[in-house]
C-alpha positions as CSV (number, residue, x, y, z in Angstrom):
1,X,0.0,0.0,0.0
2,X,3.0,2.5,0.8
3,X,4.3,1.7,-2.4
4,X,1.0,2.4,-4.4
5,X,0.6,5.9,-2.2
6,X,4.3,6.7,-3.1
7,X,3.7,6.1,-7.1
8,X,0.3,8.3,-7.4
9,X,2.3,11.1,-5.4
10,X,5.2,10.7,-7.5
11,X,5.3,11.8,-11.6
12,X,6.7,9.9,-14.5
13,X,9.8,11.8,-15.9
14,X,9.2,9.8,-19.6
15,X,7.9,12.3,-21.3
16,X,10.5,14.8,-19.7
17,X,13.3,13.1,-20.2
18,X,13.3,10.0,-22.6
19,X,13.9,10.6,-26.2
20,X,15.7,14.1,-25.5
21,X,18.8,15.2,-27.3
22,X,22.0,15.1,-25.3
23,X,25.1,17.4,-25.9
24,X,28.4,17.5,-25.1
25,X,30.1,20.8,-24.0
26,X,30.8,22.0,-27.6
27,X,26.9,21.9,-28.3
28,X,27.5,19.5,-30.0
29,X,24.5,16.2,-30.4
30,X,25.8,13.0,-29.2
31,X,22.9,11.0,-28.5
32,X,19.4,10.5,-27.0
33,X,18.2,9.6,-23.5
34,X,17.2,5.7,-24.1
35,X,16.7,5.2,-20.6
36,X,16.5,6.4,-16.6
37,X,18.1,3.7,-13.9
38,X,16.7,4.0,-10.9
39,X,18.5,2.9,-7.7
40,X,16.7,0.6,-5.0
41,X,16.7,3.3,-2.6
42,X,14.5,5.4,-5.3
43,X,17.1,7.7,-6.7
44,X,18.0,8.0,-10.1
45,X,21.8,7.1,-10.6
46,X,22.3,6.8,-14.4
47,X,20.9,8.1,-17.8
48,X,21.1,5.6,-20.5
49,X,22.2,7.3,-23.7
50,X,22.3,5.9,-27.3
51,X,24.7,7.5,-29.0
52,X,24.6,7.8,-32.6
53,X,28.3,6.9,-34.9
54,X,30.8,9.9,-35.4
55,X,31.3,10.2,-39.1
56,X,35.0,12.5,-39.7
């Protein structure tokens, strides 16, 4: 039940988050959030990035 009471207070970060552009310091895109790891103790502790193939 505290688990239930803790997901309907909480919000899905999905739409926020996955499937947005990533950059690296020069502005430059390298890739798109795939994914959000969530730790047991309910933090998040990685971003899962695909990165696309660096043509020179």
């Amino acid at each position: 039940m505290t688990e239930l009471k803790a997901v309907a207070a909480g919000w899905s970060v999905k739409k926020q988050v996955v499937g947005k552009t990533v950059y690296n310091e020069k502005m430059e895109k390298i890739g798109t959030v795939e994914d959000i790891i969530v730790t047991p103790e309910r933090s998040v502790s990685y971003a899962i990035v695909g990165a696309a193939a660096r043509q020179v």
